[in-house]
C-alpha positions in Angstrom: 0.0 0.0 0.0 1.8 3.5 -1.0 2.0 5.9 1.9 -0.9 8.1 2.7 -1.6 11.8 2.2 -4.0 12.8 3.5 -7.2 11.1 6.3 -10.5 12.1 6.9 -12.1 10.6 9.7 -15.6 10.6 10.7 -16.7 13.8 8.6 -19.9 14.8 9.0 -21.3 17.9 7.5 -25.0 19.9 7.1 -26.4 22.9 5.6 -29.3 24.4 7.7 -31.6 20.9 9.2 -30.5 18.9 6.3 -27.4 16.8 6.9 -25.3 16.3 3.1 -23.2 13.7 4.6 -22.3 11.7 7.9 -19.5 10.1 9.8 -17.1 9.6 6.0 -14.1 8.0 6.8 -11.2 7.7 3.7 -7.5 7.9 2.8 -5.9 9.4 0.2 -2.1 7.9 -1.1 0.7 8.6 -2.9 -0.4 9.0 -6.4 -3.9 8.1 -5.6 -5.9 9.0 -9.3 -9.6 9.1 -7.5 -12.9 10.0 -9.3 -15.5 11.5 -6.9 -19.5 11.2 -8.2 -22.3 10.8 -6.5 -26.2 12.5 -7.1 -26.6 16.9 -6.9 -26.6 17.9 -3.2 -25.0 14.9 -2.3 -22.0 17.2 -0.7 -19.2 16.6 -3.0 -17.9 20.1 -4.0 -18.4 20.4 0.4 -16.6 17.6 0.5 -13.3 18.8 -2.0 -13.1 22.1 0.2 -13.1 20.4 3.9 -10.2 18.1 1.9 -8.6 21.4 0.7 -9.2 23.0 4.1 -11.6 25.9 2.3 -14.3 24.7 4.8 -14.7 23.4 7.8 -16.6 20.2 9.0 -19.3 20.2 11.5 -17.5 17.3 13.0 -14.5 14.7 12.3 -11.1 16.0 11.3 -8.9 15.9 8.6 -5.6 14.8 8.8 -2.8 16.0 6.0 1.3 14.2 6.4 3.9 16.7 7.3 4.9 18.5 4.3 2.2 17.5 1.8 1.0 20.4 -0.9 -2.8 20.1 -1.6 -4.1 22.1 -5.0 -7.7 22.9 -5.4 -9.2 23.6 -8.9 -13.1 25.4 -8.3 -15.4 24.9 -10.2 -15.9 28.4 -11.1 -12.2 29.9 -10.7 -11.9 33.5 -9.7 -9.1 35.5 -10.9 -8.3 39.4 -9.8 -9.2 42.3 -12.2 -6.4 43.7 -14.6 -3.8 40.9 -14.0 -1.6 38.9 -16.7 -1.6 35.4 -17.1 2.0 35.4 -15.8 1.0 37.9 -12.9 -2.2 35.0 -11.8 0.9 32.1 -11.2 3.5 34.4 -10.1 0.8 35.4 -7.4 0.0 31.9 -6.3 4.1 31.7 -5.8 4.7 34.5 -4.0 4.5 32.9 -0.2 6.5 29.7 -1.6 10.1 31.3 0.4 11.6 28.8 -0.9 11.6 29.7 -4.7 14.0 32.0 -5.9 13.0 34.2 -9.1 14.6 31.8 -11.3 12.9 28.8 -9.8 9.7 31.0 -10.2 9.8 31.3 -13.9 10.7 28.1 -14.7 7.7 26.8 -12.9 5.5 29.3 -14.7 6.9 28.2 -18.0 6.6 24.3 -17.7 2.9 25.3 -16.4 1.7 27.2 -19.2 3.6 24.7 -21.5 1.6 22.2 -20.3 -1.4 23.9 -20.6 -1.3 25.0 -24.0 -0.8 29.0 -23.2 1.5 30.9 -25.6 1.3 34.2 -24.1 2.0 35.3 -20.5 1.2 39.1 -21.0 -2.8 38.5 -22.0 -5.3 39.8 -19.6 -6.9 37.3 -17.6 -10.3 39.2 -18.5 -10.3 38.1 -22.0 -10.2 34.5 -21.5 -12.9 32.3 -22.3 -14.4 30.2 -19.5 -12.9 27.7 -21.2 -9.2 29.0 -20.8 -9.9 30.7 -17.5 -10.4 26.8 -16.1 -7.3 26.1 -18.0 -5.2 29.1 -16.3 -6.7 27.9 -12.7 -5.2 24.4 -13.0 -1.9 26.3 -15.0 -2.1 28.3 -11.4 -1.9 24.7 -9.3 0.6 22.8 -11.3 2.9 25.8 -10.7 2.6 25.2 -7.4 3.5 21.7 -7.5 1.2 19.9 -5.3 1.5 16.4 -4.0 -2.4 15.7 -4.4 -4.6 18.4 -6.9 -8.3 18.4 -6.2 -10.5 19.5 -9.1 -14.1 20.2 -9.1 -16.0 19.9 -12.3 -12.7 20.8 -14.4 -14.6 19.7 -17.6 -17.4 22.2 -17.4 -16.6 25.1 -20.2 -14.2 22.9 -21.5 -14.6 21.8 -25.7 -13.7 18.1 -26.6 -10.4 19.2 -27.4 -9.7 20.6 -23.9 -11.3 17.8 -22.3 -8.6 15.1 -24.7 -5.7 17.7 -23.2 -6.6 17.5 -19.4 -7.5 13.6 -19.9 -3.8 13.2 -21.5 -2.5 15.8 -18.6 -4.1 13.5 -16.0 -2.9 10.4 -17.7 0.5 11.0 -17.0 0.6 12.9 -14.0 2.8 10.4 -10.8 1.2 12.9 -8.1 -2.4 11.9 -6.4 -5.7 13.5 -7.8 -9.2 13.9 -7.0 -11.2 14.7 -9.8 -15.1 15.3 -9.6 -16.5 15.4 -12.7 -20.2 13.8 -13.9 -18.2 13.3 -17.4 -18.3 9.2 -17.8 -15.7 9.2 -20.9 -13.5 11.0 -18.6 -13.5 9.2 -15.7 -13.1 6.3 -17.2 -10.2 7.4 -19.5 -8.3 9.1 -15.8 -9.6 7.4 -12.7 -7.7 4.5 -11.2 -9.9 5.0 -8.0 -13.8 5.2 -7.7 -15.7 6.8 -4.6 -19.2 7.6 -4.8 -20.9 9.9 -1.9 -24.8 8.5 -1.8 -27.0 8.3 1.2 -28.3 4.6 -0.1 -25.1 3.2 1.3 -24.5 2.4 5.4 -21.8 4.6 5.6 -22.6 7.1 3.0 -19.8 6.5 0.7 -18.3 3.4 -1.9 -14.6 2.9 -2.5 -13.8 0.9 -5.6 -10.1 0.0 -6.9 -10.3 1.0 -10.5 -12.1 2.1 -13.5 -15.3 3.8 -13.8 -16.5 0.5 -15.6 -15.4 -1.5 -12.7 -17.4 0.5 -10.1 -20.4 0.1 -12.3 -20.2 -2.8 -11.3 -19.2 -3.2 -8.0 -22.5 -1.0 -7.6 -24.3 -2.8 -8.8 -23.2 -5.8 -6.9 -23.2 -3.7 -4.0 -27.3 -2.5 -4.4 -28.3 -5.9 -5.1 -26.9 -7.2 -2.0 -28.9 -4.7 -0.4 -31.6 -5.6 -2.2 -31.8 -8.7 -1.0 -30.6 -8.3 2.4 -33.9 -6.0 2.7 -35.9 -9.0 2.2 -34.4 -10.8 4.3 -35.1 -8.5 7.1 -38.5 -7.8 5.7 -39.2 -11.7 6.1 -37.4 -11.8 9.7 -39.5 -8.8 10.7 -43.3 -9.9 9.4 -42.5 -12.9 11.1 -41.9 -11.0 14.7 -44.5 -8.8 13.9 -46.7 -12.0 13.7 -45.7 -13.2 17.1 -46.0 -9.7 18.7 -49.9 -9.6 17.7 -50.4 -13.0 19.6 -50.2 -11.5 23.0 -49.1 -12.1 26.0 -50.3 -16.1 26.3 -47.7 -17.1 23.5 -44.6 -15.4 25.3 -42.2 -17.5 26.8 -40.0 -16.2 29.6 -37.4 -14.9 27.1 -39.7 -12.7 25.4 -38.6 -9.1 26.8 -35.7 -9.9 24.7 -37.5 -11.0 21.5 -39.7 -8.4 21.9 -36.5 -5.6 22.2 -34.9 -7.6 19.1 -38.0 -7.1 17.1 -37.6 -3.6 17.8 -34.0 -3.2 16.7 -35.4 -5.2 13.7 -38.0 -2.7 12.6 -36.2 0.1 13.2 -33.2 -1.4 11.1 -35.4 -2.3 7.8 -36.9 1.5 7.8 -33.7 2.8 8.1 -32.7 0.5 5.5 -35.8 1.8 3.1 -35.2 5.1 3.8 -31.4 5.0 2.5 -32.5 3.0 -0.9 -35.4 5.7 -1.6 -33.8 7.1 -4.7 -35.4 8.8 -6.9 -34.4 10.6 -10.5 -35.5 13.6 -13.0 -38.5 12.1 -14.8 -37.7 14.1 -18.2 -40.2 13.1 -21.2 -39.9 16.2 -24.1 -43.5 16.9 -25.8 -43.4 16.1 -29.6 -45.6 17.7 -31.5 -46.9 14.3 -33.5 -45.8 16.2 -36.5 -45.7 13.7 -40.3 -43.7 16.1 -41.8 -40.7 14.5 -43.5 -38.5 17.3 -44.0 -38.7 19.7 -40.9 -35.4 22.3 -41.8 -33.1 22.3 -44.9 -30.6 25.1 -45.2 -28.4 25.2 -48.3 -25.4 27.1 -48.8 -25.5 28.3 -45.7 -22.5 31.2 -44.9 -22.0 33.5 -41.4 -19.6 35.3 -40.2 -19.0 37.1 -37.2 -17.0 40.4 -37.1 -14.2 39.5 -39.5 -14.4 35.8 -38.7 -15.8 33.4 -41.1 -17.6 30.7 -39.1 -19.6 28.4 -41.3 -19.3 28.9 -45.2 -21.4 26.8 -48.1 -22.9 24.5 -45.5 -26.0 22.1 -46.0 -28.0 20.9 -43.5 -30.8 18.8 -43.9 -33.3 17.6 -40.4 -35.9 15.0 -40.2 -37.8 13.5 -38.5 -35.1 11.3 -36.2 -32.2 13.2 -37.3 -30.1 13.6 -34.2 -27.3 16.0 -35.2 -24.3 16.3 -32.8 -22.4 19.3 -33.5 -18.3 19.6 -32.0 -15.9 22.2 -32.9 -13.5 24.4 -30.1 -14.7 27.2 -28.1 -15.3 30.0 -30.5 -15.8 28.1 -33.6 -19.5 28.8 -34.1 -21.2 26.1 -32.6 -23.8 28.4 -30.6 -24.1 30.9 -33.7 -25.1 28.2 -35.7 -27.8 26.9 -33.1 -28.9 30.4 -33.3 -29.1 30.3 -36.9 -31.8 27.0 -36.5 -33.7 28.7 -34.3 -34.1 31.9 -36.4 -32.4 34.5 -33.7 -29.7 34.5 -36.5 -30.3 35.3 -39.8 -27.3 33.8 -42.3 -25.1 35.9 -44.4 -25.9 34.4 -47.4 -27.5 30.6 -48.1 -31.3 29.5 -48.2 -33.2 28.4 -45.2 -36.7 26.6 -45.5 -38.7 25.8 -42.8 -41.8 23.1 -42.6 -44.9 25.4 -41.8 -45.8 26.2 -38.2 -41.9 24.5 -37.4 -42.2 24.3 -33.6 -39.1 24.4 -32.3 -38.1 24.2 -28.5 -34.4 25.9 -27.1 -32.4 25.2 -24.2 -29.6 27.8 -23.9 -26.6 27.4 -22.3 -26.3 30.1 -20.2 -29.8 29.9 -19.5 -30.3 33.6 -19.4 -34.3 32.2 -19.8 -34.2 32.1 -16.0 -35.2 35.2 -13.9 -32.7 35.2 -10.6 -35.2 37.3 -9.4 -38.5 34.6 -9.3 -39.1 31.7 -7.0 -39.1 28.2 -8.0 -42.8 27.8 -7.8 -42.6 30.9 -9.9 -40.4 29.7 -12.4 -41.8 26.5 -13.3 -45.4 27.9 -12.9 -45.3 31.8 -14.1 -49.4 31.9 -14.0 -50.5 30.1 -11.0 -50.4 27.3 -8.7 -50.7 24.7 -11.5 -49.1 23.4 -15.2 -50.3 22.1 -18.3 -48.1 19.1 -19.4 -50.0 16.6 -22.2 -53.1 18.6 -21.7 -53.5 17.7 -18.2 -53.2 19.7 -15.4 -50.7 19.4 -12.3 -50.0 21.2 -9.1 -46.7 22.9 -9.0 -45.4 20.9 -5.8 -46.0 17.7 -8.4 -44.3 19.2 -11.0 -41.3 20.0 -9.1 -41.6 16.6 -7.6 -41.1 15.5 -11.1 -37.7 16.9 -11.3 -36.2 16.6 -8.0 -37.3 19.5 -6.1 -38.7 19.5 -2.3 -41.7 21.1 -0.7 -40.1 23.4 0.9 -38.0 24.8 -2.1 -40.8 26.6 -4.0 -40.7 29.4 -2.2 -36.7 29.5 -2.8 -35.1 32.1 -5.3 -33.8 30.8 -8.5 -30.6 32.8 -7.6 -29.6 30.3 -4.4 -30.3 27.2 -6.7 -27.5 25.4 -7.8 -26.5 25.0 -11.2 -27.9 21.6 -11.7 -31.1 23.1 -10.0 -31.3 25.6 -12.4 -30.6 22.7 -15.4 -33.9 21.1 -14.2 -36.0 24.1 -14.5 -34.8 24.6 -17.7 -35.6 21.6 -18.5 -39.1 21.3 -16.9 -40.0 24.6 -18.8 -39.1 23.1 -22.3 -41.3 19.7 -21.2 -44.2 21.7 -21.2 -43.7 23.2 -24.7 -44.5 20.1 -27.7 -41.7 20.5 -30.2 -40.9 19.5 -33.3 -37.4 19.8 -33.2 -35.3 20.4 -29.7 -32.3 22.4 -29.9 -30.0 22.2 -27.0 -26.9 23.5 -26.3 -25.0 22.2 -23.5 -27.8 21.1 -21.4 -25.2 18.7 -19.1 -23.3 21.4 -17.4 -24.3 20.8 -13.7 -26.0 17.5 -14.4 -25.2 14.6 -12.4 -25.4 11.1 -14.1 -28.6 9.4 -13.0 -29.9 12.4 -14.5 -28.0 12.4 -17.7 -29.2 8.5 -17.7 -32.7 9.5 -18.1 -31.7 12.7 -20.6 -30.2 10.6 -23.1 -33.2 7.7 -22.6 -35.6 10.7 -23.4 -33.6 12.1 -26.3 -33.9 8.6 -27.7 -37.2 8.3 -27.0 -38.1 11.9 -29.3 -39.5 11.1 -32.4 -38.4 14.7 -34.1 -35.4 16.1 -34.6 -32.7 17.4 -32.4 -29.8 18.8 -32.5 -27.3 18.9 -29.8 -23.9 20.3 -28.6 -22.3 19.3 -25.8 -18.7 18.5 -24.1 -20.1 15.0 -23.2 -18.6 12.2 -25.5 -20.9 9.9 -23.8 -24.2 11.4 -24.6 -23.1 12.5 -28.2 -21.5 8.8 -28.7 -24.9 7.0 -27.6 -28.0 9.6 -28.8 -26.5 11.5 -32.2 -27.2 9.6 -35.9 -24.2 11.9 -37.4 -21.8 14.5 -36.2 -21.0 17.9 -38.0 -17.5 19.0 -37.0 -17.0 23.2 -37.1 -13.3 24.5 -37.4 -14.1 27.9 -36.7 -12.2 28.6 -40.2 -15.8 28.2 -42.1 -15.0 24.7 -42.9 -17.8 22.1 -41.5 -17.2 18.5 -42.0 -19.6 15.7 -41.3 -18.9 12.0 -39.5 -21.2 9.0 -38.9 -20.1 9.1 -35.4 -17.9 10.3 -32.7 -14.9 7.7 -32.6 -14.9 8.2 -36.4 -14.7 12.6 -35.6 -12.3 11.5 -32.8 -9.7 9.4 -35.3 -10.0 12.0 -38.2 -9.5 14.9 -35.9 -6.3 17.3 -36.1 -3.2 16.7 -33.3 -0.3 18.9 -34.8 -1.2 21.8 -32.3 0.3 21.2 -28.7 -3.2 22.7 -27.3 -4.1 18.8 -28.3 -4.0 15.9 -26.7 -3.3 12.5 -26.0 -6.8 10.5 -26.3 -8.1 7.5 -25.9 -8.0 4.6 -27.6 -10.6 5.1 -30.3 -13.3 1.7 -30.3 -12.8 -1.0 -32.7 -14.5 -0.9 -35.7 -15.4 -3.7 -37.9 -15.2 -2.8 -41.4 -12.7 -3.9 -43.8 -10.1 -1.9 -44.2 -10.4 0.7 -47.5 -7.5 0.9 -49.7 -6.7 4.1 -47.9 -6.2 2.4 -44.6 -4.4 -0.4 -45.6 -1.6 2.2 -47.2 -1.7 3.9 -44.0 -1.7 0.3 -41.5 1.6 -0.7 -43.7 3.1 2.5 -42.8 1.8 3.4 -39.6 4.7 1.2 -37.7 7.7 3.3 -39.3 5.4 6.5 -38.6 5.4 5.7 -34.8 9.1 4.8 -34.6 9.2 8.5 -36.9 7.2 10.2 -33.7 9.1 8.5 -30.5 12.2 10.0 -31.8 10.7 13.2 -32.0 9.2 12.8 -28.7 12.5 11.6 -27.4 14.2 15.3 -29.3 11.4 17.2 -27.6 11.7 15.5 -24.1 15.7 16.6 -24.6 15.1 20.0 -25.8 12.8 20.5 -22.8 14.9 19.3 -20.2 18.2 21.5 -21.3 19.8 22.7 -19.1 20.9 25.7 -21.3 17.3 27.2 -21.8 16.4 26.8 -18.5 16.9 30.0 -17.6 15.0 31.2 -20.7 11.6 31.5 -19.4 9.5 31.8 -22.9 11.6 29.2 -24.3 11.2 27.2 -22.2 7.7 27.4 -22.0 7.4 26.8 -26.1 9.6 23.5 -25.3 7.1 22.3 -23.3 4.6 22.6 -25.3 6.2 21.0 -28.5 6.7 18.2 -25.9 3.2 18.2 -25.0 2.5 18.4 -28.6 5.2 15.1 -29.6 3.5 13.0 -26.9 0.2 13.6 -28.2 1.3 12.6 -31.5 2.5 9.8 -30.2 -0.3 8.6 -28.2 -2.6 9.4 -31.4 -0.5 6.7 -33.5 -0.5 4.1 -31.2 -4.2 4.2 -31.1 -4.6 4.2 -34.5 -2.6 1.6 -34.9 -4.4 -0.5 -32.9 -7.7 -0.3 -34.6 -6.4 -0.5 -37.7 -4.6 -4.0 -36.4 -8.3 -5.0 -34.7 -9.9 -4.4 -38.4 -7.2 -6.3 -40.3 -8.2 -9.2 -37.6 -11.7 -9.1 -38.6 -11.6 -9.3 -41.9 -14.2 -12.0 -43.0 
């Protein structure tokens, strides 16, 4: 067992009458790679600041080794007005005494190597939220930190950023903590599993490896309790029994059987309380249209300022299309949802409409939602009930229906959470019948039991959709066909995501190392058997670079060179994604030469 970090013992902590989590007790070790889910309000973000020692417990204590470095990541970093990139990480240095200036910069350089930055003298105000959560975990591997903890470090992230931290992750020998509700990610960076969920006796599961593997431990784990409940359901009916015959059937002993019957009841009802679960019931309204052809846009061109972001595209949507859309931050992807909703009108191209299109928006900021209201107000602007399928429901059912308690209606929308405020969203859009749903980014803030049923009712939509979104999962398992945006006006279109993921660009060092893509079955083209008999002296090509770039980065000449040094980095970032890349095509192009019939 490596040496541990960091203990918490017995940690127990509540927000107002309601207790988020009791008496969690866990170790953390040396290069512990941990992924932390578990449902919304469950206490995790709580639980990454009492482990950073941001926030106190009601109770317990945490217990850190002599000398250990802990990095925390938020989920929505903060960063002070009018500073530099370089300013933000030579801040977080500044009480480090034992840095000198030089040590200072090289840790700065090797940071924003690693995380893709190319200049250190651009305002922290002009980032991206994207690039802002790329600067805050910049800010924490300057620092060096024997265990980082990061809190939703996907959110604002595109697929490309989420391949770079993924391939960041990979590699790092120090411990992590990551919470994330992204599935492809924790299963691509977690060696560790621990979910916080009350349905558990002690609040919390610990699994050794994957997120695959504590799928199934889970669900190992709930079926045990499953049945053990029945068990004590049996045991207690049958004391129940023998307590209603009264005082004639007692034998001496029965004080004691009558004391054990009570520990019994008391025991199953605890038992039922913890496996009460319950999850979003989300069911969009189609409209029941027959129309075959619902929006067809030809030609289609728009720019932005002097940027060109979509040029001569076509896009055709029927019935059943689902149309996942990917490109990075910036490259259209929200413009051109905008566009298909009609908020945008297109620079040049045709753009025909079925007649009375309905079509139903979630927006990712979710600007929709008034701070101001209550939730009763919110999901019921005109009274006490809703109309959903022509029926009408109270508002406490309604918010029943998507996870919301009694006592929370009269609750402003500003002191929801974001997954809260997700929900509503989402509940407001349930009530409108649609003929094609246009979402953008409608997982930030979810957790997964309630992605679970989001992609079951995407499935379930007879029209059309089209969705972006940083989550490969859901893309992967609800779209029919990508459409890739380059931000340069080029568009291209894929049959799926692990066909986007093998055909996408790595020559920039703001890429990644990624996953293995999933074996496909086809035979291979002519084109990929050219590139399968070359791919081994291509990989050989790309380990020697990687071996030139791991030298050049680890000169001792350039080191005191801050900016170069930072570049080497990230050409070495850049080789060992290259790298990475070829080994993964190389083994599905090996798995499809094995299947051929």
């Amino acid at each position: 067992m490596p040496p541990v970090l960091l203990t918490a013992e017995r940690l127990t902590k509540s927000y107002t009458s309601r207790p988020l989590f009791n008496d969690l007790s866990f170790s953390l070790f040396e290069g512990d790679h941990v992924g932390l889910v578990g449902p919304n309000g469950s206490g995790k973000s709580t639980l990454l600041k009492i482990i950073a020692g941001e926030e106190e417990p009601d109770s317990g204590n945490r217990a850190v080794r002599k000398g250990v470095r802990i990095g925390y990541v938020p989920q929505d970093p903060v960063f002070a007005h009018g500073k530099t990139i370089e300013e933000v990480l030579l801040e977080a240095l500044e009480n480090d005494h034992l840095l000198d200036d030089y040590d200072k910069q090289s840790r700065i350089a090797i940071a924003l190597g690693k995380s893709g930055f190319m200049d250190r003298t651009q305002d922290t105000a002009t980032l991206s939220g994207g690039w802002r959560k790329r600067l805050a975990i910049a800010r924490e591997l300057a620092r060096e930190p024997d265990v980082m903890l990061l809190d939703e470090p996907t959110n604002h992230l595109d697929v490309d950023a989420i391949l770079w931290l993924e391939g960041l992750l990979k590699s790092e020998p120090k411990a992590f903590v990551v919470v994330s509700h992204d599935r492809y990610f924790l299963e691509n960076t977690a060696k560790r599993m621990l979910e916080l969920n009350r349905v558990y006796a002690d609040g919390l599961l610990q699994v050794n490896g994957r997120y695959s593997d504590f799928l199934e431990r889970r669900d190992e784990v709930l079926r045990n309790e499953a049945a053990y409940q029945e068990t004590l359901a049996n045991l207690v009916r049958r004391e129940v029994e023998w307590l209603r015959r009264g005082p004639k059937a007692r034998t001496t002993k029965s004080k004691s059987r009558i004391q054990n019957a009570e520990g019994l009841i008391g025991e199953l009802k605890e038992s039922k309380s913890r496996s009460a679960t319950s999850s979003a019931k989300i069911d969009f309204t189609a409209s029941e249209r027959k129309t075959k052809r619902l929006w067809l846009a030809r030609g289609l061109r728009k720019s932005m300022g002097d940027r060109l972001l979509v040029d001569d595209l076509d896009i055709l949507l029927t019935p059943g299309t689902r149309l996942g859309i990917l490109g990075p931050n910036g490259s259209g992807k929200t413009t051109l949802l905008r566009l298909i909703t009609g908020e945008l009108q297109p620079d040049a191209g045709t753009i025909e409409k079925a007649d009375w299109l309905r079509i139903v928006y979630f927006e990712q900021n979710r600007e929709s939602l008034d701070p101001t209201l209550t939730l009763k107000r919110a999901l019921a602007p005109e009274g006490d009930q809703v109309i959903y399928r022509d029926r009408p429901l109270h508002v406490a059912s309604w918010a029943k229906r998507f996870l919301f308690r009694p006592e929370q209606l009269e609750t402003s929308v500003s002191k929801l959470s974001g997954g809260e405020k997700a929900r509503i969203v989402l509940a407001r859009l349930m009530l409108q019948p649609a003929d094609l749903l246009v979402l953008d980014e409608p997982t930030n803030d979810l957790d997964i039991s309630t992605l679970e049923v989001l992609e079951d009712s995407l499935l379930d939509f007879p029209g059309a959709l089209v969705l972006v979104t940083h989550d490969r999962y859901l893309i992967d398992r609800v779209s029919t066909s990508i459409l890739a945006l380059d931000g340069k006006g080029s568009a291209e279109y894929f049959a799926d995501y692990t066909q986007w993921e093998s055909n996408r660009p790595r020559a920039s060092a703001r890429d990644s190392a990624s996953p293995p893509p999933k074996p496909r079955t086809k035979r291979l083209s002519y084109k990929d058997q050219r590139e399968y008999d070359g791919i081994e002296a291509a990989v050989h090509a790309a380990e020697e670079r990687l071996a030139a770039a791991t030298a050049a980065a680890h000169d001792p000449a350039i080191a005191a060179d801050a900016d170069l040094l930072q570049h080497r980095f990230a050409d070495l970032t850049a080789a060992q994604a290259e790298v990475d890349q070829l080994y993964g095509r190389w083994a599905e192009l090996d798995e499809q030469s094995c299947r051929r019939p």
